[in-house]
PyMOL CGO cylinders between C-alpha atoms (Angstrom):
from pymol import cmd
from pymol.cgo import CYLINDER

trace = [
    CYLINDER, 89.93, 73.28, 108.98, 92.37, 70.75, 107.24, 0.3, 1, 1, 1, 1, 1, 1,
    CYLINDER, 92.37, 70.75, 107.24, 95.85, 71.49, 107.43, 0.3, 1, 1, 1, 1, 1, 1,
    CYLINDER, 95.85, 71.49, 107.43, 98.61, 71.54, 104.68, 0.3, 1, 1, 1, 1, 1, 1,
    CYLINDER, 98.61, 71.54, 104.68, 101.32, 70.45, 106.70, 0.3, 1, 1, 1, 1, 1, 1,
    CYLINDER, 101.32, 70.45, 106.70, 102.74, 67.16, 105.52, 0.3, 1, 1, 1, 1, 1, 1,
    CYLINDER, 102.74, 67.16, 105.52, 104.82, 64.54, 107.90, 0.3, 1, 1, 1, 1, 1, 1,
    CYLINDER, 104.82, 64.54, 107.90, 107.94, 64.31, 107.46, 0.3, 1, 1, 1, 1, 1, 1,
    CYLINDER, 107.94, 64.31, 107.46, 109.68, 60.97, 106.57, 0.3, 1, 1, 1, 1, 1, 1,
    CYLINDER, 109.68, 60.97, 106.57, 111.11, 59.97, 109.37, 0.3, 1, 1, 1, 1, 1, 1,
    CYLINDER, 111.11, 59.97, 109.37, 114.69, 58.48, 108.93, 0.3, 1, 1, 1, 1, 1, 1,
    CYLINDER, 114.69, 58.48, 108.93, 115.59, 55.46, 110.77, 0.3, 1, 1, 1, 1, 1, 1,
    CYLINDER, 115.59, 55.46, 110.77, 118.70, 54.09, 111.87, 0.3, 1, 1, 1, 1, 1, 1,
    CYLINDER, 118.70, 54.09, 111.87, 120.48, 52.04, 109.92, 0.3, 1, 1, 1, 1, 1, 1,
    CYLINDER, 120.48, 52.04, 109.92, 120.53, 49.40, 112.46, 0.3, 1, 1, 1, 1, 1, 1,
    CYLINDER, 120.53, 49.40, 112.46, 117.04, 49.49, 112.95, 0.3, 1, 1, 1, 1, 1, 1,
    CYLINDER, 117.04, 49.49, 112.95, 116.10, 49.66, 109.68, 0.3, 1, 1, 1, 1, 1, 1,
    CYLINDER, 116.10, 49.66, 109.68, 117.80, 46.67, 108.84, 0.3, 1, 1, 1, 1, 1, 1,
    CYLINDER, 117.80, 46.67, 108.84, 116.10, 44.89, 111.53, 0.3, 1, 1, 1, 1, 1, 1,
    CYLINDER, 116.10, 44.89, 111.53, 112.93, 45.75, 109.91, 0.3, 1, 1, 1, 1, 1, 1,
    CYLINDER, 112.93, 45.75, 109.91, 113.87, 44.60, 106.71, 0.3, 1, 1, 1, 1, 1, 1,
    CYLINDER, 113.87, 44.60, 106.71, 114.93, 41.27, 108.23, 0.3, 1, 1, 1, 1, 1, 1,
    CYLINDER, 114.93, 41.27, 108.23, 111.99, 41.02, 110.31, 0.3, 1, 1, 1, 1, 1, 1,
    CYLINDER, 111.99, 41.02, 110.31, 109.70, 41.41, 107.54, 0.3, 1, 1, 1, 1, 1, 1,
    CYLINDER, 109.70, 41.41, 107.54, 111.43, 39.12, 105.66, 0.3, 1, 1, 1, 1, 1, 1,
    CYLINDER, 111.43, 39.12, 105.66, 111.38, 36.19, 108.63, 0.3, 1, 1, 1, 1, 1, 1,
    CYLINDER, 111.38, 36.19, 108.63, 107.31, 36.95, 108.53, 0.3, 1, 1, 1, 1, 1, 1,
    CYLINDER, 107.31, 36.95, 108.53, 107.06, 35.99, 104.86, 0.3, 1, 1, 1, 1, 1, 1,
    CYLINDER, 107.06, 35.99, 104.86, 109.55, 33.57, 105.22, 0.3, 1, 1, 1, 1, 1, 1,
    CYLINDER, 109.55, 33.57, 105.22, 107.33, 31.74, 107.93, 0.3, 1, 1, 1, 1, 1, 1,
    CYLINDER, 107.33, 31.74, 107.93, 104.04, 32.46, 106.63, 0.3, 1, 1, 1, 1, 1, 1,
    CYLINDER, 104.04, 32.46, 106.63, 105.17, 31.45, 102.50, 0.3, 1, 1, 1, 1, 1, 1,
    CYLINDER, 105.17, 31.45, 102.50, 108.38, 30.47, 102.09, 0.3, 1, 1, 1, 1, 1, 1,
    CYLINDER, 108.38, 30.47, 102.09, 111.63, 30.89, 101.51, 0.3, 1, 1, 1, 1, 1, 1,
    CYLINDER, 111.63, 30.89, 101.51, 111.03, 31.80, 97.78, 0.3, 1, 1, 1, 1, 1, 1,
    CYLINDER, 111.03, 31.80, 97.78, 108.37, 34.02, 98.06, 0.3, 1, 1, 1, 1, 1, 1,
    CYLINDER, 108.37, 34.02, 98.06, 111.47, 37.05, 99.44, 0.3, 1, 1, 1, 1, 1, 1,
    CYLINDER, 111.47, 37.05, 99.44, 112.88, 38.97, 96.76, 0.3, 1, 1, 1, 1, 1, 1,
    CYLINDER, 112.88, 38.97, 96.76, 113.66, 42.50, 97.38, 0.3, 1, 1, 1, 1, 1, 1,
    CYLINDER, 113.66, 42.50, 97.38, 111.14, 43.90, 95.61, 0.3, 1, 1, 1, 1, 1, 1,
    CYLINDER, 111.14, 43.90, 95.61, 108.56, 41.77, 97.73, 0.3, 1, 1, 1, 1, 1, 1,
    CYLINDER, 108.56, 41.77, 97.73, 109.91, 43.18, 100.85, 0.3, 1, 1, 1, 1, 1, 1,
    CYLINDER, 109.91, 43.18, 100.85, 109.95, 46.80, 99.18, 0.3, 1, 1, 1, 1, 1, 1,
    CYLINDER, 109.95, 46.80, 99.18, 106.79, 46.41, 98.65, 0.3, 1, 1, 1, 1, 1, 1,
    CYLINDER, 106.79, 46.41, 98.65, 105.59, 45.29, 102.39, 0.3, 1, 1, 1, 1, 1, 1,
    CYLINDER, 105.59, 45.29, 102.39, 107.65, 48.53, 104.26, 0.3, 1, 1, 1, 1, 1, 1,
    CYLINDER, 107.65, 48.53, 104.26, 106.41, 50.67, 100.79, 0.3, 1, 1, 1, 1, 1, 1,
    CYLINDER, 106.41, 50.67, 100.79, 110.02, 52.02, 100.26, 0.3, 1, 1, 1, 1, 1, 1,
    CYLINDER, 110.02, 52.02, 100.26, 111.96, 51.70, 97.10, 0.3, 1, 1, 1, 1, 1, 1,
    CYLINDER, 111.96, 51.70, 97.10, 113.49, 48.48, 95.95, 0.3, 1, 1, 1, 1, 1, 1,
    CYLINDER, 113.49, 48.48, 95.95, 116.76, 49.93, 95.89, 0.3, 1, 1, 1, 1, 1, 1,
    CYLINDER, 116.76, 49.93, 95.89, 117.02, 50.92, 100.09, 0.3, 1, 1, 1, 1, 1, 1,
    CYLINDER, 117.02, 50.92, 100.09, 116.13, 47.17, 100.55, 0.3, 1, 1, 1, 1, 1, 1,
    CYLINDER, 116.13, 47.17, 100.55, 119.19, 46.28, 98.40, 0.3, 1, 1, 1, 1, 1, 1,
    CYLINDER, 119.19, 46.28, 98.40, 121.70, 49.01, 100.25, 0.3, 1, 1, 1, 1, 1, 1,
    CYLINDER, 121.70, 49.01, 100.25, 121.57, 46.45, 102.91, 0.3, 1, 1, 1, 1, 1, 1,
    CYLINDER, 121.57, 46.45, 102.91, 120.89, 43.33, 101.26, 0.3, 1, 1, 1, 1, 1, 1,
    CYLINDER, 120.89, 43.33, 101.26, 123.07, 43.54, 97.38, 0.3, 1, 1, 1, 1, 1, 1,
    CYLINDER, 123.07, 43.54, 97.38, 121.38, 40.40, 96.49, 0.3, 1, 1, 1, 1, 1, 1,
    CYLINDER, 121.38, 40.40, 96.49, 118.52, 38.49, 97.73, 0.3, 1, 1, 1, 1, 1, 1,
    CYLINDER, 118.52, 38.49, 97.73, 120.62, 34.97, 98.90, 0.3, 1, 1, 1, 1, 1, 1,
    CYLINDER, 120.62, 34.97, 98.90, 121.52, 36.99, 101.50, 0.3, 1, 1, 1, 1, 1, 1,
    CYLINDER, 121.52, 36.99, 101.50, 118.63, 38.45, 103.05, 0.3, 1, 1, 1, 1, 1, 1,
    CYLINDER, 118.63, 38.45, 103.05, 116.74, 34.68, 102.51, 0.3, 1, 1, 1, 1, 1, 1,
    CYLINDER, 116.74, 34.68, 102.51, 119.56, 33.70, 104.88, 0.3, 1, 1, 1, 1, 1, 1,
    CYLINDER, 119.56, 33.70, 104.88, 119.18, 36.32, 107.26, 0.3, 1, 1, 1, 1, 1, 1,
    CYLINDER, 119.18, 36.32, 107.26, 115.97, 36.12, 107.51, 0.3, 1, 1, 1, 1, 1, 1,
    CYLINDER, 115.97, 36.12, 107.51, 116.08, 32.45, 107.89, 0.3, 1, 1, 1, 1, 1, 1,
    CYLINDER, 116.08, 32.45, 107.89, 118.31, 32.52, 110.83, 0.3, 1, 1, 1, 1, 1, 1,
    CYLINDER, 118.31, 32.52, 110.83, 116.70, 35.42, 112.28, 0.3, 1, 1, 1, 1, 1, 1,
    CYLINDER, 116.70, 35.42, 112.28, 113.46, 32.95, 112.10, 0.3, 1, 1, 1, 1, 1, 1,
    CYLINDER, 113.46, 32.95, 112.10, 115.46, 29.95, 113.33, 0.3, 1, 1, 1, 1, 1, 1,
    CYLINDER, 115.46, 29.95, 113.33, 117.26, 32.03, 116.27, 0.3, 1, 1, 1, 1, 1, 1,
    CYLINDER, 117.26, 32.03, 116.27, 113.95, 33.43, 117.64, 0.3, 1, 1, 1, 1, 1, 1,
    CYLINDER, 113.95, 33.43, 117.64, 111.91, 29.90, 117.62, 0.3, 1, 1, 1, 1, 1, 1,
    CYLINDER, 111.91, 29.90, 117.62, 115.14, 28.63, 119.18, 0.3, 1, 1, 1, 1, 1, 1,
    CYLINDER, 115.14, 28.63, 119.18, 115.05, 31.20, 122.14, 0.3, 1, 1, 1, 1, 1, 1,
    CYLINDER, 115.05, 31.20, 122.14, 111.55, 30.50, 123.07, 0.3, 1, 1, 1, 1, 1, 1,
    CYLINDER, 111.55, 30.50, 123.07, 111.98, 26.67, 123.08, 0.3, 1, 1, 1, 1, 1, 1,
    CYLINDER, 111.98, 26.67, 123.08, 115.77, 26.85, 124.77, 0.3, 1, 1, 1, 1, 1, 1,
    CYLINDER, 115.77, 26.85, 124.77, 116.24, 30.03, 126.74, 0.3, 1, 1, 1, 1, 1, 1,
    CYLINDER, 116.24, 30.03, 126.74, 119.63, 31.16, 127.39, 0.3, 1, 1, 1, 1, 1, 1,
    CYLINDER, 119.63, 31.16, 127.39, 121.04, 32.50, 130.28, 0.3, 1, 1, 1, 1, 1, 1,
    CYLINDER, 121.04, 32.50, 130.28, 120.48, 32.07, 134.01, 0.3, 1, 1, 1, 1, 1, 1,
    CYLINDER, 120.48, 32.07, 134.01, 117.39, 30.02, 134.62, 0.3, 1, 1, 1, 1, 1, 1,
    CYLINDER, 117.39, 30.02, 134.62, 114.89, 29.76, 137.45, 0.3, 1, 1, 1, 1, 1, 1,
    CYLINDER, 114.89, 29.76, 137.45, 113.46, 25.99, 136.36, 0.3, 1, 1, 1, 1, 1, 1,
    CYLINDER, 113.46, 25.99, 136.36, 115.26, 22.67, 136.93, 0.3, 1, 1, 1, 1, 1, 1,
    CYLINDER, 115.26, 22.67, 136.93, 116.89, 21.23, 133.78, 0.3, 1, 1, 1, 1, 1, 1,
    CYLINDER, 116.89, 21.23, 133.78, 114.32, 18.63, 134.12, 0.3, 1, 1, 1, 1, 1, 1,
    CYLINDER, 114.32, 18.63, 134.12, 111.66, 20.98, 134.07, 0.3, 1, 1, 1, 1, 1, 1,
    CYLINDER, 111.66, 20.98, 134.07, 113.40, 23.12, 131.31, 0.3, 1, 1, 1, 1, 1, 1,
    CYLINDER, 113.40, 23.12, 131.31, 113.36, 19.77, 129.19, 0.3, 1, 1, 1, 1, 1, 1,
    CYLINDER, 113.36, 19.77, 129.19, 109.88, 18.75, 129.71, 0.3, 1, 1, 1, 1, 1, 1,
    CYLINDER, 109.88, 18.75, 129.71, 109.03, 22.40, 128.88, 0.3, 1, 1, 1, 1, 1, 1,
    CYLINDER, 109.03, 22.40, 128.88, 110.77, 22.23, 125.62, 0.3, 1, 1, 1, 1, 1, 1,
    CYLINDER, 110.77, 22.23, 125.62, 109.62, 18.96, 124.30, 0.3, 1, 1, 1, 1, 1, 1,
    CYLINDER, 109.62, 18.96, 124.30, 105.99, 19.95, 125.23, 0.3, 1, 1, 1, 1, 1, 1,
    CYLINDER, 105.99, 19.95, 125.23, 105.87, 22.70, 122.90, 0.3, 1, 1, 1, 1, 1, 1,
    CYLINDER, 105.87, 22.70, 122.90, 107.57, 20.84, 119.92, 0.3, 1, 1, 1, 1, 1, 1,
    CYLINDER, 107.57, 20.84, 119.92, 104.36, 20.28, 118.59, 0.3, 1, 1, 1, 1, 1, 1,
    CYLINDER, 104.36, 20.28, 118.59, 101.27, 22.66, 117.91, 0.3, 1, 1, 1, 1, 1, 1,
    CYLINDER, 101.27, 22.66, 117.91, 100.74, 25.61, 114.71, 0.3, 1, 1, 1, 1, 1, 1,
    CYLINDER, 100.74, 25.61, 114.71, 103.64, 27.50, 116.00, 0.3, 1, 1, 1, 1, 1, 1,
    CYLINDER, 103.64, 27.50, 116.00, 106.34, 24.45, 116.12, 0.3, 1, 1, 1, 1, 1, 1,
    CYLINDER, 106.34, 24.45, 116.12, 104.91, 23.30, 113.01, 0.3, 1, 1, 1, 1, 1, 1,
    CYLINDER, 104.91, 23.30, 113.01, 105.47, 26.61, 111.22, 0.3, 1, 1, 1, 1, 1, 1,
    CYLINDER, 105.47, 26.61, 111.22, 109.31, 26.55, 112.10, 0.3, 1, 1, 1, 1, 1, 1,
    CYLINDER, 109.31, 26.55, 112.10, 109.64, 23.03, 110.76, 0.3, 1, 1, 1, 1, 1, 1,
    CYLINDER, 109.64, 23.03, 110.76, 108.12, 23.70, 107.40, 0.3, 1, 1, 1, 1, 1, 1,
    CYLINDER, 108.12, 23.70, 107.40, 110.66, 26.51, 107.41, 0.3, 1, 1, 1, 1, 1, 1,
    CYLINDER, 110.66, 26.51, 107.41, 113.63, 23.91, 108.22, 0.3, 1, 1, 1, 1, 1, 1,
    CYLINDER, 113.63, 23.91, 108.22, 112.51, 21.35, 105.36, 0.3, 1, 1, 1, 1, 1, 1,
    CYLINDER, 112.51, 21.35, 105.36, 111.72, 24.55, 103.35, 0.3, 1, 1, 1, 1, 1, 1,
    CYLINDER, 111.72, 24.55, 103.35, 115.90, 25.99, 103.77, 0.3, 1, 1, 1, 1, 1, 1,
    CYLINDER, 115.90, 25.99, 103.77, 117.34, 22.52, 103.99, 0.3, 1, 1, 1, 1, 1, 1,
    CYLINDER, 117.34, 22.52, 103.99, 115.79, 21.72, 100.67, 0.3, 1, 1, 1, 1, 1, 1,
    CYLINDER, 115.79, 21.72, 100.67, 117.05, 25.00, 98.92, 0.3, 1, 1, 1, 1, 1, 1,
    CYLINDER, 117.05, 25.00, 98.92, 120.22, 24.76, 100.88, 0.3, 1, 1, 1, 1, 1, 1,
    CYLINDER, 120.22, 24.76, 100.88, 121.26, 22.62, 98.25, 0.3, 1, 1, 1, 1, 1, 1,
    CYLINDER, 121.26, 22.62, 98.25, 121.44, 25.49, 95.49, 0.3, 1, 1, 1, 1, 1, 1,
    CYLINDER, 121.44, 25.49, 95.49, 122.28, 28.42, 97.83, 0.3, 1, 1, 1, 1, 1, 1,
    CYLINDER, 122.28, 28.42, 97.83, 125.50, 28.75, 99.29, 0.3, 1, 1, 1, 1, 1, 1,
    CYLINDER, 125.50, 28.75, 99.29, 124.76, 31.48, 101.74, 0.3, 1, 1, 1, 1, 1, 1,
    CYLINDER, 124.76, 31.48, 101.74, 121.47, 30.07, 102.92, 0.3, 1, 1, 1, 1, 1, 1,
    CYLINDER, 121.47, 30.07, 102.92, 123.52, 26.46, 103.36, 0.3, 1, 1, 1, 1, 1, 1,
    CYLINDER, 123.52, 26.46, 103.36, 125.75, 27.88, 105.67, 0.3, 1, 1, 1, 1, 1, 1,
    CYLINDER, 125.75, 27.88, 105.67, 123.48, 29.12, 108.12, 0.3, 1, 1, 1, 1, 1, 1,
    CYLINDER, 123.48, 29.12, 108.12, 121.18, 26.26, 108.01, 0.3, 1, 1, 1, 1, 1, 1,
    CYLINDER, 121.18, 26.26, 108.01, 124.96, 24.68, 109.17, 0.3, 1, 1, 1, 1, 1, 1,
    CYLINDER, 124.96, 24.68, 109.17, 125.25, 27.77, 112.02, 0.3, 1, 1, 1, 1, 1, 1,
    CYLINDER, 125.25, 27.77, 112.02, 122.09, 27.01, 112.90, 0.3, 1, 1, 1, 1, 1, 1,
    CYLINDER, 122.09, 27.01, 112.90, 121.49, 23.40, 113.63, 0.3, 1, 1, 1, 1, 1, 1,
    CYLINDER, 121.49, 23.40, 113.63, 125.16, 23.99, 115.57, 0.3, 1, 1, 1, 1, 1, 1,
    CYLINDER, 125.16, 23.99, 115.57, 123.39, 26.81, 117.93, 0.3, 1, 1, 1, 1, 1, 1,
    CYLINDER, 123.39, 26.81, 117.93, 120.14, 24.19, 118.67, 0.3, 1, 1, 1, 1, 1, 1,
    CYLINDER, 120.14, 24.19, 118.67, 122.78, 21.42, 119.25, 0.3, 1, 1, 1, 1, 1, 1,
    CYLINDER, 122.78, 21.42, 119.25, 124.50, 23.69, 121.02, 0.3, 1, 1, 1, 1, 1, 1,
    CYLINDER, 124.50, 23.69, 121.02, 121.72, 24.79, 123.14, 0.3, 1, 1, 1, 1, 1, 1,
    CYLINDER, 121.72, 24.79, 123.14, 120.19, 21.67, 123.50, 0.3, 1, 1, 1, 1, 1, 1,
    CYLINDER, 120.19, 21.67, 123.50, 123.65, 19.72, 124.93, 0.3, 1, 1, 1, 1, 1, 1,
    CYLINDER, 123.65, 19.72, 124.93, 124.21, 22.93, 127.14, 0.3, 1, 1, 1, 1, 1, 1,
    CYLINDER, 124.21, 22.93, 127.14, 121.01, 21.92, 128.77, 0.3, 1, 1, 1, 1, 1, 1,
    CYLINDER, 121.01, 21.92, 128.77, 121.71, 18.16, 129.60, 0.3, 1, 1, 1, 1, 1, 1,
    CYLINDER, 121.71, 18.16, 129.60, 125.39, 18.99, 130.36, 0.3, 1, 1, 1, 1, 1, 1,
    CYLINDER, 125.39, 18.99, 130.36, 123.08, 21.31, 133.53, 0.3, 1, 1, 1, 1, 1, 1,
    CYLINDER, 123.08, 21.31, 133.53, 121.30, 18.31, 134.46, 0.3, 1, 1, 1, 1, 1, 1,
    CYLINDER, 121.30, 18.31, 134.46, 123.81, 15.90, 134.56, 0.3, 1, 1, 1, 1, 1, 1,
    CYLINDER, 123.81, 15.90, 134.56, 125.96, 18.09, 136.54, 0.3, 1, 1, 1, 1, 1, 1,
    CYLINDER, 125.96, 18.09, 136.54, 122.50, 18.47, 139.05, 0.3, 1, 1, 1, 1, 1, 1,
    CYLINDER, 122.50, 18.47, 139.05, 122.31, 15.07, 138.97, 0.3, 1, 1, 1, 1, 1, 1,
    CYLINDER, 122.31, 15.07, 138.97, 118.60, 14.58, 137.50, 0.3, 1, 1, 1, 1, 1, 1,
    CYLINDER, 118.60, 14.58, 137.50, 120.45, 13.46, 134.39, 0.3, 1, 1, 1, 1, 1, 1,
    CYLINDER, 120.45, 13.46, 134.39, 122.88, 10.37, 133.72, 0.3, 1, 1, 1, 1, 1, 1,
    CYLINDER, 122.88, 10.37, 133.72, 124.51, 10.16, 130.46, 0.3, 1, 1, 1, 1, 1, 1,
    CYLINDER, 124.51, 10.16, 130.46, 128.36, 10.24, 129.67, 0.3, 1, 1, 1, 1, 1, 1,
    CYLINDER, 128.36, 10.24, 129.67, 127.48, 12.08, 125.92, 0.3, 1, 1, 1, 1, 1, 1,
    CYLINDER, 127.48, 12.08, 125.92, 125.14, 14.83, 126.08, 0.3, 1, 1, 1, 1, 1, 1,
    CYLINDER, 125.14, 14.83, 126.08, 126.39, 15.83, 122.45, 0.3, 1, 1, 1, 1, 1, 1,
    CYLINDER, 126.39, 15.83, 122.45, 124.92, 12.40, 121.63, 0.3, 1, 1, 1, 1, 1, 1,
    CYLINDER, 124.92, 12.40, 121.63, 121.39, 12.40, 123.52, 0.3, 1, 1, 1, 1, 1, 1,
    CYLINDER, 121.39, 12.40, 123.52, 120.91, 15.92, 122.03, 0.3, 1, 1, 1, 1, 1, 1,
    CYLINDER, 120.91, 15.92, 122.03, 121.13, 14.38, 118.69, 0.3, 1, 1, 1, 1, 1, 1,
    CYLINDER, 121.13, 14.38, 118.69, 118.99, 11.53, 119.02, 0.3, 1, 1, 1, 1, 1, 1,
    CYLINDER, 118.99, 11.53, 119.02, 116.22, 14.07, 120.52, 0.3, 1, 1, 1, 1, 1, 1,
    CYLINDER, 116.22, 14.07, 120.52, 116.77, 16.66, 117.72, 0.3, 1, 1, 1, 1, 1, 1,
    CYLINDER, 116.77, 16.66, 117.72, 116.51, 12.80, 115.17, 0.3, 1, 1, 1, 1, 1, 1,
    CYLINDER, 116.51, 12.80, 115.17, 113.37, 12.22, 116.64, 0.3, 1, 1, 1, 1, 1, 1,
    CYLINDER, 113.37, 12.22, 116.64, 112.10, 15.65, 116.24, 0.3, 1, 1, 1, 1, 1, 1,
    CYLINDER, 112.10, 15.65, 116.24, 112.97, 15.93, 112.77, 0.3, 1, 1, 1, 1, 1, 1,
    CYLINDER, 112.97, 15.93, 112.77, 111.88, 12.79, 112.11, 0.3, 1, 1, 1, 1, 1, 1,
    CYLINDER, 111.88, 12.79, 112.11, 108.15, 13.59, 113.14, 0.3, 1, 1, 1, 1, 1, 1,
    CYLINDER, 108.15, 13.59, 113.14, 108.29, 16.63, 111.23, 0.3, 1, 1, 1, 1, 1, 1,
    CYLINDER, 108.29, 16.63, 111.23, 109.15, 15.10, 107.93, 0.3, 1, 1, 1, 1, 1, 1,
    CYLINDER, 109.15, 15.10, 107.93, 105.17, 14.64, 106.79, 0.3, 1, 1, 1, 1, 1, 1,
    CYLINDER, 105.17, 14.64, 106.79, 104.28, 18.61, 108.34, 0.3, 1, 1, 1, 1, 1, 1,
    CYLINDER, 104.28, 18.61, 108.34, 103.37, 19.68, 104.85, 0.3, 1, 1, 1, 1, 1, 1,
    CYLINDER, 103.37, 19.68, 104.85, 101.28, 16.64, 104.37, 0.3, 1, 1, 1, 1, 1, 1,
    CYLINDER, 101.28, 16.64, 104.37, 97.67, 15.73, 105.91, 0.3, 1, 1, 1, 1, 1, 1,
    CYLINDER, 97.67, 15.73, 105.91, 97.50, 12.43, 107.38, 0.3, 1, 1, 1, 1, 1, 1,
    CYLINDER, 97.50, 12.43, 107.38, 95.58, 10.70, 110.43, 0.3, 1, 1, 1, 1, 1, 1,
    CYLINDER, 95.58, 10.70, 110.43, 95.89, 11.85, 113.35, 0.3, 1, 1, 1, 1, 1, 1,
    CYLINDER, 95.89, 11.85, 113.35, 99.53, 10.97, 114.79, 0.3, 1, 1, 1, 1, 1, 1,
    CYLINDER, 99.53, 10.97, 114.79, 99.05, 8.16, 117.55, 0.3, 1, 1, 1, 1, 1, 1,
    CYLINDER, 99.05, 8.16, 117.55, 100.13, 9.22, 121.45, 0.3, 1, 1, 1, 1, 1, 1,
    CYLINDER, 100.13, 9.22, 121.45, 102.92, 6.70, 121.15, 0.3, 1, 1, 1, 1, 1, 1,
    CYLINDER, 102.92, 6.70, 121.15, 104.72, 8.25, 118.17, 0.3, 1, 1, 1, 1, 1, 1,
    CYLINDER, 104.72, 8.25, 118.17, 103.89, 12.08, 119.15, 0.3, 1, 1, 1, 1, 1, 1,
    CYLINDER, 103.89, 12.08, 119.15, 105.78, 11.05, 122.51, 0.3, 1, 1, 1, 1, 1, 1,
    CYLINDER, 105.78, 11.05, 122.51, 108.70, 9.46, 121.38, 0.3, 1, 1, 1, 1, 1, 1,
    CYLINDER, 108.70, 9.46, 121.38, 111.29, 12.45, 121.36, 0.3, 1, 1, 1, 1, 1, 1,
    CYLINDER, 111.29, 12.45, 121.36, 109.82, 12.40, 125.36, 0.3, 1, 1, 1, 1, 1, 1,
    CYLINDER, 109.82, 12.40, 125.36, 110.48, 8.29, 125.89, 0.3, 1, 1, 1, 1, 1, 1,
    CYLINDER, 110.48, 8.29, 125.89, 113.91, 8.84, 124.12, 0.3, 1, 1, 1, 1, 1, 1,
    CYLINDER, 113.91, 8.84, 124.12, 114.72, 11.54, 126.03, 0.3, 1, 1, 1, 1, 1, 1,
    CYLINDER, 114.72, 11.54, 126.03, 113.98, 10.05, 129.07, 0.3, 1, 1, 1, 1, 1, 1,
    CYLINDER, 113.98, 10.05, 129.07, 115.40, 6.45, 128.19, 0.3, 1, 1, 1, 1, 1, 1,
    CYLINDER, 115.40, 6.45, 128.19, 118.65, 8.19, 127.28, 0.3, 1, 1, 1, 1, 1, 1,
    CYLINDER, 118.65, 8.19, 127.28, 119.05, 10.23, 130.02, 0.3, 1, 1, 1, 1, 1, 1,
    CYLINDER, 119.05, 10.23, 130.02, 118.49, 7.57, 132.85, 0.3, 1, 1, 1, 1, 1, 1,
    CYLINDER, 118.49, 7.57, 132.85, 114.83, 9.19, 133.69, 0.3, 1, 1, 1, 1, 1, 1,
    CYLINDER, 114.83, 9.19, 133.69, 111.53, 6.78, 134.22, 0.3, 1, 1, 1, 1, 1, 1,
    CYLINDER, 111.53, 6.78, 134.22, 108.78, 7.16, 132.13, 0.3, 1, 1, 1, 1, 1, 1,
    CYLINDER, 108.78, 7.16, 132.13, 106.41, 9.79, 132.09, 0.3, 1, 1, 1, 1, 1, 1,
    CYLINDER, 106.41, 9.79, 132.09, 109.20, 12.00, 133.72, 0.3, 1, 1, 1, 1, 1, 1,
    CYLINDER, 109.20, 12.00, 133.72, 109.10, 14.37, 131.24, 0.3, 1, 1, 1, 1, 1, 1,
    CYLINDER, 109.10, 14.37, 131.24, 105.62, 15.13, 130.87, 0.3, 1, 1, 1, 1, 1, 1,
    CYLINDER, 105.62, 15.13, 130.87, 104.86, 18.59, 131.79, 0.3, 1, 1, 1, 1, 1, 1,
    CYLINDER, 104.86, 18.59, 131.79, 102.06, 17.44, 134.62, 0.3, 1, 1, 1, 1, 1, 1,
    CYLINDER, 102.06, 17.44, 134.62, 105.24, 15.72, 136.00, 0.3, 1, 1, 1, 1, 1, 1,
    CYLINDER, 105.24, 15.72, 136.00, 107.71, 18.12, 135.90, 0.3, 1, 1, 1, 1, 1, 1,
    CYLINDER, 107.71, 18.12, 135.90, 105.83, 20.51, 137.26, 0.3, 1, 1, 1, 1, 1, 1,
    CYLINDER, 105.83, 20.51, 137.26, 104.97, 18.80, 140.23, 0.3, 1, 1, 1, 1, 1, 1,
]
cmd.load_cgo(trace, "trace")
């Protein structure tokens, strides 16, 4: 016997509702691009009207940045934890440069040449491309300032051996939405010999087989 009775719509909290909208947003953003979020895409994907996807978001420059940074933030915890940490900073390094490479990795960095591109014409989206290469700076000097104060690492400027890495990285990301040969060992490595060079470590320190051991 069917029944009549109908679900009710549940209501969600604005806070959590607005996490879904940016969520959804970040998968599209990952997955297509940048353009391909307007409101009514998104109001489409959670099949809600256009105009609760614009109570939060007035225009959509602001939920491309949002959902940008949300992107951004969440690659950037996986890669560079914060907080308390059970690994050595050597080990915490090695483990970050080994997964700068691979589908995932390369699906954040076509999203960085994708926002610094239109970062150009969008005001909002330019600023937290700005907020957010200060956080993986941020994160990434945090890291060798640890080591050096262990004493695994020996630099006077972490601000400046962050940079170079985060040069490097970029750097062999330029070509991601390109196919090419194969990228040699030599050049894939690099952002691992700088690293190490920089930071007074020998060669092959920062492989993971060596970190880990």
């Amino acid at each position: 016997m069917s029944s009549s009775v109908q679900r009710k719509r549940i209501r969600k909290d604005p806070a959590a509702r607005r996490a879904e909208i940016v969520d959804t947003a970040a998968a599209i953003a990952l997955a297509e691009g940048l353009e391909c979020i307007t409101l009514r895409r998104i109001a489409e994907e959670l099949a809600v009207r256009p105009g609760l996807i614009s109570h939060y978001f007035p225009s959509a420059e602001e939920l491309v940045a949002e959902a940008f940074g949300s992107a951004a933030t969440g690659e950037l915890d996986r890669l560079l934890p914060a907080g308390p940490h059970d690994e050595s900073p050597v080990e915490r390094l090695a483990r970050f440069l080994d997964h700068t490479s691979g589908e995932t990795y390369d699906a954040i960095s076509r999203l960085w040449l994708n926002a610094r591109h239109l970062s150009r014409y969008r005001p909002p989206l330019r600023d937290r491309v700005a907020l957010q290469e200060a956080d993986w700076r941020g994160r990434l000097e945090g890291l060798i300032q640890d080591g050096v104060a262990a004493g695994e690492f020996r630099t006077e400027d972490p601000l400046a051996v962050a940079l170079q890495i985060l040069v490097v990285l970029d750097g062999l990301s330029a070509d991601v939405n390109t196919v090419g040969p194969e990228v040699p060992a030599a050049v894939h490595r690099m952002a691992h010999r700088t690293a190490e060079r920089e930071l007074g470590l020998g060669e092959g320190a920062l492989e993971r087989g060596a970190a880990a051991g």
